[in-house]
C-alpha positions as CSV (number, residue, x, y, z in Angstrom):
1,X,59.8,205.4,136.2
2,X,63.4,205.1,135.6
3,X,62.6,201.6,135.8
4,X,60.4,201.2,133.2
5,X,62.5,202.8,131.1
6,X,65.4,200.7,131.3
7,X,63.4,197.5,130.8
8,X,62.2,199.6,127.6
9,X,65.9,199.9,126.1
10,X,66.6,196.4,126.7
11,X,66.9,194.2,123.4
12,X,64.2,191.4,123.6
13,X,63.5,188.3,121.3
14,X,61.0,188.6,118.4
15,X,58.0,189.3,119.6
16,X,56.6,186.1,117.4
17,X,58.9,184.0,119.6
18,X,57.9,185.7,122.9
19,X,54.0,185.8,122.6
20,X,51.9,184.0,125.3
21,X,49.3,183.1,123.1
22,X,51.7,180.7,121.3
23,X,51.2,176.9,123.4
24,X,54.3,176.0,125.0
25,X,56.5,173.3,124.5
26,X,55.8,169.9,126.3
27,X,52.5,171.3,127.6
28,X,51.6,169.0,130.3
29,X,55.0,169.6,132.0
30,X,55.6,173.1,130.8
31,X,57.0,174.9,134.0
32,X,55.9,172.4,136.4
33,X,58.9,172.1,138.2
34,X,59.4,174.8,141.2
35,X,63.3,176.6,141.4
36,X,64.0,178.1,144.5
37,X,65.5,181.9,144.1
38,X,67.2,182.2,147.4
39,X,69.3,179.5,149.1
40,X,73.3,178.2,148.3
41,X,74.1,177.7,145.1
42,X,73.8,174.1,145.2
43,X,70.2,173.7,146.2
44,X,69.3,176.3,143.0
45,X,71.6,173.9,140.9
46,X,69.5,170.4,142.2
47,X,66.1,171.7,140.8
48,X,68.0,172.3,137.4
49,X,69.4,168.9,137.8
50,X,67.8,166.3,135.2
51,X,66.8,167.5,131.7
52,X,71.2,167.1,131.1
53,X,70.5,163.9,132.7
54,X,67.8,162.9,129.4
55,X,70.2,164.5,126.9
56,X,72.7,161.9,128.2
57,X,71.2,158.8,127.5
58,X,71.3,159.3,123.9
59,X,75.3,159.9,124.2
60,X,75.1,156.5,125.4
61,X,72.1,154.5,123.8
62,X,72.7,150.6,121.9
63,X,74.0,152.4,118.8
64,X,76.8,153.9,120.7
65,X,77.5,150.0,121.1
66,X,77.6,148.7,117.9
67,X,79.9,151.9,116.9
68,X,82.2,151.5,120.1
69,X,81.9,148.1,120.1
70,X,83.5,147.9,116.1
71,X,85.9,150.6,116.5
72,X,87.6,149.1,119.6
73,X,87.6,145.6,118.0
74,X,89.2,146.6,114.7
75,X,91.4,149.6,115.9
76,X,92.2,148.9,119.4
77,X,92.2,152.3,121.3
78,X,92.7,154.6,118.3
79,X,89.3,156.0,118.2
80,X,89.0,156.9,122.0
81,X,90.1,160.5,120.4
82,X,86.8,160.7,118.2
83,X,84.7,160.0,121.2
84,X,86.3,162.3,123.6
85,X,86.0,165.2,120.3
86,X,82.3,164.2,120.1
87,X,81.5,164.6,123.6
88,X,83.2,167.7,123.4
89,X,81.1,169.1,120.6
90,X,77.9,168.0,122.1
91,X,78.4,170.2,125.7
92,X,78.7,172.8,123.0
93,X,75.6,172.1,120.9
94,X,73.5,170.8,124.4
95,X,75.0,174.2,125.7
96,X,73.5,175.9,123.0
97,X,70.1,174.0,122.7
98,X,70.0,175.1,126.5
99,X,70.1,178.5,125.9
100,X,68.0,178.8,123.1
101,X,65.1,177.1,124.6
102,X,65.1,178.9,128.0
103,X,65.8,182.7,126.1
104,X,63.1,182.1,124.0
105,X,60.7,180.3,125.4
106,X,60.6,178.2,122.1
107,X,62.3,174.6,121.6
108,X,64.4,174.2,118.6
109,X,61.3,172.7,116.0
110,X,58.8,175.8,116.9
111,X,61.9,178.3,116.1
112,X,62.2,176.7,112.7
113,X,58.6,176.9,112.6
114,X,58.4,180.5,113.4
115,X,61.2,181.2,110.9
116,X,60.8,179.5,108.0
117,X,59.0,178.9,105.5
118,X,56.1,175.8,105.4
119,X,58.0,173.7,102.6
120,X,61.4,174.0,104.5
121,X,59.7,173.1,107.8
122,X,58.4,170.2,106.0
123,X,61.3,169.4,104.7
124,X,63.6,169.9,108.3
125,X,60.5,167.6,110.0
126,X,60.8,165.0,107.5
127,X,64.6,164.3,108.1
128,X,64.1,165.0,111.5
129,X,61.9,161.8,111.9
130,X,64.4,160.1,109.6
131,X,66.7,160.6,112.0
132,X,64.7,159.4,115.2
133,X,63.7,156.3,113.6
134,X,67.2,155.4,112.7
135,X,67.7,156.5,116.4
136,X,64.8,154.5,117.5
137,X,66.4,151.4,115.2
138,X,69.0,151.2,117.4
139,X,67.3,151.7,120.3
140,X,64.6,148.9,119.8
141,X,67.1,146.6,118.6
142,X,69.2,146.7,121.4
143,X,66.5,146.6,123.9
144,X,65.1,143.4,122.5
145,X,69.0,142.3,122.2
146,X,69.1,142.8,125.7
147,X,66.2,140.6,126.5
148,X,67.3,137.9,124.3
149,X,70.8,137.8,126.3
150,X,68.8,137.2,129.6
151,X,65.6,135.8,129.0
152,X,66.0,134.0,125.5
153,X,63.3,135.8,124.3
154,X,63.2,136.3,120.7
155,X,64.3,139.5,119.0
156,X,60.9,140.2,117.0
157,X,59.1,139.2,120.2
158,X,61.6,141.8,122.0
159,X,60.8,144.4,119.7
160,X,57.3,144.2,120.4
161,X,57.5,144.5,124.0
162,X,59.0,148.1,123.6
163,X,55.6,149.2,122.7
164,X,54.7,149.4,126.3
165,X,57.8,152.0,127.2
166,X,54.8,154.7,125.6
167,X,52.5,153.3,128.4
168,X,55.1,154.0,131.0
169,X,56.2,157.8,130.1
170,X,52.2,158.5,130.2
171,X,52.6,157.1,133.6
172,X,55.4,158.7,134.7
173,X,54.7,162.3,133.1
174,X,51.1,162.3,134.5
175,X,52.8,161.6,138.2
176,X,55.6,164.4,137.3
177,X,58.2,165.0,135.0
178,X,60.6,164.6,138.5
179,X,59.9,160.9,138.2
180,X,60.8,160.2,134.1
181,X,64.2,162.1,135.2
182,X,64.4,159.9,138.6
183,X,64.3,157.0,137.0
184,X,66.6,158.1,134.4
185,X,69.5,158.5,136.4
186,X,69.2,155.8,138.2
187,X,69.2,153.4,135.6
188,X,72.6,155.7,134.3
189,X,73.7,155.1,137.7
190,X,73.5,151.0,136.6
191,X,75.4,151.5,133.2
192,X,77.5,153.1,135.0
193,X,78.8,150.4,137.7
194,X,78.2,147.6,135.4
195,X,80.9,149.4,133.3
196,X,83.1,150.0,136.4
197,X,83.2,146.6,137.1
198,X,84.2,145.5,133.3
199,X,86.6,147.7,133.1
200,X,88.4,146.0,136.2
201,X,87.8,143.0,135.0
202,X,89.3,143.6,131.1
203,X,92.5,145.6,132.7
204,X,93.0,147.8,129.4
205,X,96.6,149.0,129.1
206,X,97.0,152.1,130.8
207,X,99.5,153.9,128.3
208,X,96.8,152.1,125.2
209,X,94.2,154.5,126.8
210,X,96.6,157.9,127.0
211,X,97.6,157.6,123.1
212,X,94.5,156.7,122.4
213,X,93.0,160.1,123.4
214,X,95.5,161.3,121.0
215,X,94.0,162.4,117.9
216,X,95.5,159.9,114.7
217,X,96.0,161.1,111.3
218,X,95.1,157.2,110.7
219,X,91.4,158.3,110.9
220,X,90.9,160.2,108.1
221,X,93.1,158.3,105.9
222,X,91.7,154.9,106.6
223,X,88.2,154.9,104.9
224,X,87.4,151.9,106.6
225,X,88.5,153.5,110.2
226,X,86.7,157.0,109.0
227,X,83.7,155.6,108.7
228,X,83.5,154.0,112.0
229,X,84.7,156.9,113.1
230,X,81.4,159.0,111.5
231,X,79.3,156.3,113.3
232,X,80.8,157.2,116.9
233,X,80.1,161.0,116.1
234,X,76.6,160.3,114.9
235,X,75.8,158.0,117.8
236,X,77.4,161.2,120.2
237,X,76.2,164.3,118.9
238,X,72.3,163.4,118.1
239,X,70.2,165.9,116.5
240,X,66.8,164.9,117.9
241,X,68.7,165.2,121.7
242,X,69.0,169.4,120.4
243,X,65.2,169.1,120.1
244,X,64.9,167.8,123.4
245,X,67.3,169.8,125.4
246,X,65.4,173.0,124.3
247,X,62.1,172.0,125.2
248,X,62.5,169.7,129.2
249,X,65.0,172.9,130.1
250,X,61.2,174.8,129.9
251,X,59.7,172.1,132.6
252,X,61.7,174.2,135.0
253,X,59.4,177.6,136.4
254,X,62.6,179.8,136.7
255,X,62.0,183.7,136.5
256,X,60.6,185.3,133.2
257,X,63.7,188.1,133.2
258,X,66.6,188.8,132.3
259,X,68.6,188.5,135.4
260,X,66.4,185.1,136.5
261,X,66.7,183.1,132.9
262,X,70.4,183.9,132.8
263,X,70.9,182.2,136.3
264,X,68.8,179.2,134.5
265,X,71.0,179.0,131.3
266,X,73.8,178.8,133.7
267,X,72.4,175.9,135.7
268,X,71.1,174.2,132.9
269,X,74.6,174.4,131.1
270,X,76.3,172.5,134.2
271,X,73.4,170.1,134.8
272,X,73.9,169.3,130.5
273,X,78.2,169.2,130.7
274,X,78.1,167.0,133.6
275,X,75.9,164.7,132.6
276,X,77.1,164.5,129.5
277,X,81.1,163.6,130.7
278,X,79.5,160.7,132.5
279,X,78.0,159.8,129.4
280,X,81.9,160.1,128.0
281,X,82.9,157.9,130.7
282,X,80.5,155.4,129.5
283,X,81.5,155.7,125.5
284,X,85.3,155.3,126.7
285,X,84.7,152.6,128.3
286,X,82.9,150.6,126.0
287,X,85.5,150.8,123.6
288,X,88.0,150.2,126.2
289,X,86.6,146.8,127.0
290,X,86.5,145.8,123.4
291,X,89.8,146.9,122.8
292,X,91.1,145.0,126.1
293,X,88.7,142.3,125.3
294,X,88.9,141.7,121.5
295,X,91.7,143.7,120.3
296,X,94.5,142.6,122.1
297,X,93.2,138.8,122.0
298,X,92.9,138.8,117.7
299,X,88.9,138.9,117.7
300,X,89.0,142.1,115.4
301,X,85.5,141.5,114.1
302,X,83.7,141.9,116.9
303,X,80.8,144.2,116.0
304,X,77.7,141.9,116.9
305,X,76.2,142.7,120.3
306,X,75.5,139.3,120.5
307,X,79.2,138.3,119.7
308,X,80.4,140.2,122.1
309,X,78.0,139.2,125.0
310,X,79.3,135.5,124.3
311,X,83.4,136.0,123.7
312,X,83.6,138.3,127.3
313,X,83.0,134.8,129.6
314,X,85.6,133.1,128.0
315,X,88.0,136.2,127.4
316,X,87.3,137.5,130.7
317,X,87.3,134.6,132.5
318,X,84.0,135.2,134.5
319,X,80.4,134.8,133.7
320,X,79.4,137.8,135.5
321,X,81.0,139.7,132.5
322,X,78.3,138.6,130.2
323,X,75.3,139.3,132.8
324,X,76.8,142.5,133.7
325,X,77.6,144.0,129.6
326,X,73.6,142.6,129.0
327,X,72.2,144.0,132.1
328,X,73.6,147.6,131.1
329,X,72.6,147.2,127.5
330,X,69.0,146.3,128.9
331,X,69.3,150.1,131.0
332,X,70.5,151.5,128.2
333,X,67.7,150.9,125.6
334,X,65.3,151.6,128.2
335,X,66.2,154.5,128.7
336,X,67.0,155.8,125.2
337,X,63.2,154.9,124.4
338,X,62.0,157.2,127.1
339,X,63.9,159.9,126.0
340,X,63.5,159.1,122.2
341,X,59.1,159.2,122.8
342,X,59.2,162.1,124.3
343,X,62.0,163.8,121.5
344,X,59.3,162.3,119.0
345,X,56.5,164.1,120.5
346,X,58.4,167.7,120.3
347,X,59.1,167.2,117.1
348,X,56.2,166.3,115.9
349,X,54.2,169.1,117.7
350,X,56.8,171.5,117.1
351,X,57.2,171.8,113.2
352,X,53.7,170.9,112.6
353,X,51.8,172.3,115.3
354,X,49.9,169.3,115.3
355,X,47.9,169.0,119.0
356,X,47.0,165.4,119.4
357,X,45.9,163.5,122.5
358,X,49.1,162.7,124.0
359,X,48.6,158.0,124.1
360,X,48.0,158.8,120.6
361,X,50.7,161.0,119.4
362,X,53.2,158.1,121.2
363,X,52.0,155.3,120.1
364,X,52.6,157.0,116.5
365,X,56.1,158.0,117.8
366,X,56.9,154.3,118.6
367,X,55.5,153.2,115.5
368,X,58.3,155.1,113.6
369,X,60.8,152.9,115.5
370,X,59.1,149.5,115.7
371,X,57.7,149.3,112.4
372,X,61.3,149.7,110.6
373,X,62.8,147.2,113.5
374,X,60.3,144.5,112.6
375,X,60.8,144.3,109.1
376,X,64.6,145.0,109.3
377,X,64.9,141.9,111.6
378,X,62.1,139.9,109.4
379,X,63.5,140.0,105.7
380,X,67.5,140.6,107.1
381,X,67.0,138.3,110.0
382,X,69.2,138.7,113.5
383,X,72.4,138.3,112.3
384,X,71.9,142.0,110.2
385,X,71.8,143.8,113.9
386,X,75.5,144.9,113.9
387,X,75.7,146.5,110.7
388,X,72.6,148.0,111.0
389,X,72.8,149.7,114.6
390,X,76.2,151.4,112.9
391,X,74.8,152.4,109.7
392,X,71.8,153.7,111.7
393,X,74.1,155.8,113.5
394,X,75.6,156.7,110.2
395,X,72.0,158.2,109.0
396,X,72.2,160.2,112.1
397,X,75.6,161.9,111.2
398,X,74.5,162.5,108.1
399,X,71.2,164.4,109.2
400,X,72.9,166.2,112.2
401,X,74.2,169.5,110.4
402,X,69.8,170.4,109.5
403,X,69.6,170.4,113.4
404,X,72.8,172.3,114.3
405,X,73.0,174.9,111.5
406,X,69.3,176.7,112.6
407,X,70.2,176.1,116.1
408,X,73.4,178.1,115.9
409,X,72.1,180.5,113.8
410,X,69.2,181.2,116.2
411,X,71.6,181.2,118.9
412,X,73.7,184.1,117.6
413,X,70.5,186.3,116.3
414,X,70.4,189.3,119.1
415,X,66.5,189.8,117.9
416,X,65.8,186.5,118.6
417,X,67.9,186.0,121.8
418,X,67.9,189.1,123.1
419,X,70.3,189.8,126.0
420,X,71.1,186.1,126.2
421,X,72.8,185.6,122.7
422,X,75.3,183.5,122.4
423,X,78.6,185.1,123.2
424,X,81.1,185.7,120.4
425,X,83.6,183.3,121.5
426,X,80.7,181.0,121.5
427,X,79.4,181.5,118.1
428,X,82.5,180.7,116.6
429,X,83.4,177.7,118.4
430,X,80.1,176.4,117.0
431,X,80.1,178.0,113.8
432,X,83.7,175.7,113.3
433,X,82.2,172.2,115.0
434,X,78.8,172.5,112.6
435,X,81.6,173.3,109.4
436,X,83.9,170.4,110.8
437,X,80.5,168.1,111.4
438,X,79.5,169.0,107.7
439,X,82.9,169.0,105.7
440,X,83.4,164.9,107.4
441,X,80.0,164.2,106.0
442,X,80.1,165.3,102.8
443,X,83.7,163.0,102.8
444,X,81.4,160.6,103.8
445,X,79.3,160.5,101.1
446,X,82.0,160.9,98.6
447,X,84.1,157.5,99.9
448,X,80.5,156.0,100.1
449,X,79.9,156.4,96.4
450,X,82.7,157.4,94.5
451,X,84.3,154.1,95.2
């Protein structure tokens, strides 16, 4: 009896948020995955390893590139700082997305849903997609640059091809959400040495790398620099990957209590912070080689994938260099389109409660990214890839604070959390990185225009 009672007194979500009759998030994967609730603490942390691993690959998808790529070029290490202050910001925001989804049982597009009101959802799912095609941009593009660097096969032709990535998550997803995340991490695992062994290769300066991590004044007052800058934050802290994170934490059948979705917020927070400071190792070291690579040897234009692919033989002094920075960009793209379908399909079904057979609802979800690729690359032609991987990355910065500003709201609401709101300390650590994310974009705008 006394127990019944205490379960009475303790604060619960909204019961709108909580109610079984509500469909789930990703339904076909919705709890599929067993967690063990005995055992060392490692084995309970394995079965919560992956979803961080999905969040990752958009921390380190082609934009990231084009912005790393640009920055190291022009400003040598400088902007090292603004990546390892991005990074930082996402384990925050992924932390938070985390929490939100496994407290409530809701990803972060049904909460809106269930809060607000139609024309505002319609509103928050329009720039949503706006900014997952603009992530998709990026992500198409630098597939198909990819297979261009290999194969020789033509960019339009390249972009085409992507198509059948929505063929492959039905295939993997019907087999088991254990394989999308499998083969996730290993193709991480392949940007990763790839990277390792360019790095080597480029031999950055040591004490370059140190200052570099140094925040600069220089940023802010160089409009040139700030913008770049604003690029490597949009291409770090994505708003669609908040979307994501709070609905593949759910795949996961943890314990519906208190005591058992607190252990899973914990696990998920790890699995989300690790992953994401391999995906900070991967950042880093992109610019690292450009700044090693171009920098120090005068190419300080270098913000064409393609440039880049053909200047690191020569510079480097090996043609393994080339194969190695286009075989990672090939893993890269590859996997940002997995994780970008599936980030499409939440949304979608999420704000708009739309239920559609799930070939369908991808195929419309690629559409998003491979119509806009196709006629960017057909009336700009391939030369236009560059600029337009870093101003995508730009629109994504710009749409970032409508994800972050509901999510840390919700986060911090004790009716909608219940015991598992965020903690004080918490809140207004992200309460200051969503007024620092907006204050730099509303800059932004004003150096856009205003000059």
């Amino acid at each position: 009896m006394s127990m019944s009672v205490r379960r009475l007194q303790e604060p619960q979500p909204e019961q709108g948020w909580h109610s079984k009759r509500r469909s789930p998030s990703l339904p076909e994967v919705y709890k599929s995955m067993k967690v063990p609730t005995k055992g060392s603490f490692f084995r309970r942390l394995l079965a919560f390893v992956g979803p961080g691993y999905l969040v990752a690959v958009g921390y380190m998808d082609p934009g990231n590139w084009a912005t790393s790529l640009a920055g190291g070029s022009m400003f040598g290490y400088t902007l090292l700082s603004v990546i390892l202050i991005s990074n930082l910001m996402a384990i925050v925001l992924q932390a938070l997305s985390a929490r939100l989804g496994i407290a409530t049982g809701r990803d972060l597009a049904q909460a809106c849903r269930d809060h607000y009101s139609k024309p505002v959802n319609f509103s928050l799912w329009i720039l949503c997609e706006l900014a997952i095609a603009a992530c998709d941009l990026a992500e198409v593009i630098g597939s198909a640059i990819a297979l261009q660097l290999l194969f020789g096969l033509p960019l339009i032709y390249g972009v085409l091809l992507t198509a059948l990535d929505v063929m492959l998550v039905l295939f993997l997803q019907n087999k088991g959400f254990r394989y999308i995340e499998a083969i996730v991490i290993s193709l991480i695992v392949i940007i990763m040495l790839c990277f390792g062994v360019e790095m080597a290769l480029s031999r950055p300066e040591i004490g370059g790398i140190v200052s570099g991590f140094i925040p600069s004044p220089e940023i802010i007052k160089n409009p040139q620099m700030l913008y770049i800058a604003l690029g490597i934050l949009g291409a770090t802290v994505m708003p669609h990957n908040l979307y994501l994170h709070s609905s593949i934490v759910q795949t996961r059948n943890y314990e519906d209590t208190v005591q058992g979705k607190k252990s899973a917020i914990r696990f998920a927070t790890i699995d989300s912070t690790v992953a994401l400071m391999l995906a900070l190792f991967v950042n880093a070291a992109i610019l690292i080689l450009s700044a090693a690579a171009f920098h120090s040897t005068g190419h300080t234009e270098v913000a064409e994938i393609q440039d880049a692919y053909q200047l690191l033989t020569p510079l480097l002094g090996t043609g393994i260099a080339s194969v190695l920075f286009a075989v990672a960009l090939l893993a890269s793209g590859q996997n940002s389109t997995l994780t970008g379908t599936l980030a499409g399909q939440i949304v979608m079904e999420g704000f708009l409660n739309i239920r559609l057979k799930p070939w369908i609802r991808r195929l419309i979800t690629r559409a998003i990214a491979i119509v806009p690729a196709v006629l960017v690359i057909g009336i700009a032609g391939e030369k236009a890839t560059g600029s337009l991987l870093i101003l995508s990355q730009v629109i994504l910065s710009l749409q970032l604070s409508f994800a972050v500003i509901p999510l840390v709201m919700f986060t911090g609401d004790k009716k909608k959390m219940g015991p598992h709101t965020a903690p004080k300390w918490l809140q207004i650590l992200a309460w200051f990185i969503t007024i620092v994310i907006a204050i730099l974009n509303v800059y932004l705008l004003y150096g856009t225009f205003a000059f």
